[in-house]
N, C-alpha and C positions, 0 to 999 in steps of 0.2 A: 619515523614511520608515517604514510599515508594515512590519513582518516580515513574510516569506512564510506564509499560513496562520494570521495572529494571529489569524482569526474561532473558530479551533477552540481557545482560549485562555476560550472563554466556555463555563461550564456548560449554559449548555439551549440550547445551539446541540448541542454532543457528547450529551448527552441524549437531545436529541430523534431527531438523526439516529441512534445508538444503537439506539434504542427500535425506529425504521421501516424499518432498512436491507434485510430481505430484503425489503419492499414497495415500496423507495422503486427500489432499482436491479433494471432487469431480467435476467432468467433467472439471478438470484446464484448459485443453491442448484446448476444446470449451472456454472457458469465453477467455484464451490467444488470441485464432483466433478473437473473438468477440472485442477485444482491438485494434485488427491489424486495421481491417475493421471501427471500429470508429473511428480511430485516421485519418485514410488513409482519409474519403469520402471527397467527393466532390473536388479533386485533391487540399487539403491542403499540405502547405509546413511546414514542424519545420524546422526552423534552432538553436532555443535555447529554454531549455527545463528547469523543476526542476524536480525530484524527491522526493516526500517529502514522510520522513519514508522510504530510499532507501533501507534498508535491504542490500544484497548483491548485487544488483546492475540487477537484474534480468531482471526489468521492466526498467529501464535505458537502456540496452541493446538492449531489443527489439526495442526501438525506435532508436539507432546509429542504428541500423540492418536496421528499414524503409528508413531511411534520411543519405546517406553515407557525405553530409556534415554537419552534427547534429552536436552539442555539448552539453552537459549537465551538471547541478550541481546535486551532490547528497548529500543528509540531513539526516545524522542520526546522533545518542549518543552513539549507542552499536558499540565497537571496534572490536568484535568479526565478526559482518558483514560489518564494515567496511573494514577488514582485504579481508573478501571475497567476497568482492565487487571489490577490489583491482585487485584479484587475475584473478576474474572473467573479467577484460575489460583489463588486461594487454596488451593484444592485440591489444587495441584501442587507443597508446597515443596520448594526446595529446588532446583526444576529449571528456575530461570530469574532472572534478572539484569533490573535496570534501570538503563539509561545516561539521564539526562536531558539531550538536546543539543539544540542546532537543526539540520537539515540545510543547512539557507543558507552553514554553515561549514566545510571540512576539520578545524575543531575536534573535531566529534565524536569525529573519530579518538580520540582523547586518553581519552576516554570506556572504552572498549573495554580487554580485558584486554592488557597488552602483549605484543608478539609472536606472537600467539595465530590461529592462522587457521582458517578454517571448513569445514563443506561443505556450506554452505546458505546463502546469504544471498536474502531472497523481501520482497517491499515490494507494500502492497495500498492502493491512492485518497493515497497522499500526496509521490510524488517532482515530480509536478507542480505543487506551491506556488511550486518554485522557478524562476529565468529555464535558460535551453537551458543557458548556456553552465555554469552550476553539474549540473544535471543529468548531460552528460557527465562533468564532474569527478567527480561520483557514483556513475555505472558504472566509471569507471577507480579509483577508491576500492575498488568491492566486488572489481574483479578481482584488487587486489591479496590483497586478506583471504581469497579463497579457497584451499585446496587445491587441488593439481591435480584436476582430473574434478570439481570440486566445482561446484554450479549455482547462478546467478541468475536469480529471476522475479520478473515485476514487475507483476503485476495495478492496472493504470491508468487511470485517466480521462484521454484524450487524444484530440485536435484530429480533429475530421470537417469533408469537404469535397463541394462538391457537391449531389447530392440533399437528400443527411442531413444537409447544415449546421445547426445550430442543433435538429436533431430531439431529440437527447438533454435538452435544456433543456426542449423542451417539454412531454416524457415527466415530467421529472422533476417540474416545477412539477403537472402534473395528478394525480398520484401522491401529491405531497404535500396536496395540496390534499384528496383522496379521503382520507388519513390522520388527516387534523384532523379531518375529518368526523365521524368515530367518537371524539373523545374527551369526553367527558363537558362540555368547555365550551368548543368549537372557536374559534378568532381567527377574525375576515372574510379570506376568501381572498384576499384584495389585501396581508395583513399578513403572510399566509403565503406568497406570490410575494417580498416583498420581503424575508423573513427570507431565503429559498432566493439570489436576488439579490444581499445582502450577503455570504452566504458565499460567492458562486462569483466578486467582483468582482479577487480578485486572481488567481486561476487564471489559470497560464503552459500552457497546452495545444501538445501536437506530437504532428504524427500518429507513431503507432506507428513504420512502414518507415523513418522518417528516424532514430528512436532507435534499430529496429536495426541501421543503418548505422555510427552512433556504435558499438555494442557490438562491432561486428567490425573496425573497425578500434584497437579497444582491444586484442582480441585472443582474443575468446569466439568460441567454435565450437560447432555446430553452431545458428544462431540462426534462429527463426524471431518470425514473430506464431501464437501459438499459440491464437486465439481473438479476435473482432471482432467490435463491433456498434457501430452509432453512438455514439460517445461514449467507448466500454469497449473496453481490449485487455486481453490475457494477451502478454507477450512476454517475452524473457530467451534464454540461452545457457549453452554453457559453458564453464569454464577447462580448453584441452586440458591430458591427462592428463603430454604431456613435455616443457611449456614449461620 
């Protein structure tokens, strides 16, 4: 059986998407602002963070970027983004960790410094590789790792119904499609449907409200869906302050 997410295990799959992300997913550079301002309210401090599913390190970043005395851990499997994750915070020594795990695992735990908890744990396009039932395992993972008052968000690619079934695929393949266009020696769009195709064939998608449902009866408060479009949530809570 395939790992959850092994397609992101390939160099110019992480590349490419890399390269085209504020093009390829709609209104990014809003939902990014909207992470700022959530993470920020009510004059909270991070001083220690996880990223979980760091990808290249994008959403790591932005929060060394809020809190210049931040530090963080970041978690991922695929070496291709860890590579440039690397790349990307070089300029930051000193102020960030890499745990290389799979999330498919409570293993990761093991990864993490021991006994050490957080007040930030934030995860952006990657808790979704996994099946539901590991997902919840997931959330009730981070609750434990937090501090009291400390917050989980989880910027998502998750399941639409209805109208917008299947809308966000279609966005995305014509997006991508428009992207290759412009490179210097573009693939036949049918090669480029099927690249987009192959990465999304293992994607476990659930809509947002059912995962906030999961996070409260974990035991996060105040939860909402804090941002929604076909395809794309912001959602998360947080660990009351006198559990």
């Amino acid at each position: 059986m395939s790992t959850p997410g092994g397609v992101w295990q390939q160099e110019e799959v992480v590349t490419g998407f890399i390269d085209e992300r504020r093009k390829l997913i709609p209104l990014f550079d809003v939902q990014e602002d909207l992470t700022r301002r959530l993470i920020t309210r009510g004059g909270r401090d991070v001083r220690r963070f996880v990223d979980v599913g760091a990808g290249d390190g994008g959403f790591a970043e932005l929060l060394l970027d809020l809190y210049p005395e931040s530090s963080g851990v970041l978690v991922d499997f695929s070496e291709p983004m860890l590579a440039a994750a690397r790349e990307r915070l070089a300029g930051k020594p000193g102020r960030w960790e890499i745990a290389k795990a799979d999330l498919a695992s409570p293993d990761w735990l093991r990864m993490l410094p021991e006994g050490e908890r957080f007040d930030a744990i934030v995860s952006r396009l990657a808790i979704h590789h996994v099946p539901d039932e590991r997902k919840r395992a997931l959330y009730a993972e981070a609750f434990e790792l937090l501090e009291r008052g400390g917050i989980f968000l989880n910027w998502e690619h998750v399941e639409t119904a209805g109208l917008a079934e299947g809308l966000f695929d279609e966005f995305f393949r014509e997006r991508m499609i428009e992207a290759e266009q412009e490179r210097e020696h573009p693939r036949p769009a049918e090669e480029v449907v099927r690249s987009y195709d192959d990465a999304t064939d293992d994607d476990i998608l659930r809509d947002p409200e059912s995962q906030c449902a999961w996070l409260r009866e974990i035991g996060f408060e105040k939860v909402d869906v804090y941002f929604k479009l076909p395809g794309l949530a912001i959602f998360g809570g947080r660990r009351p302050e006198g559990d």
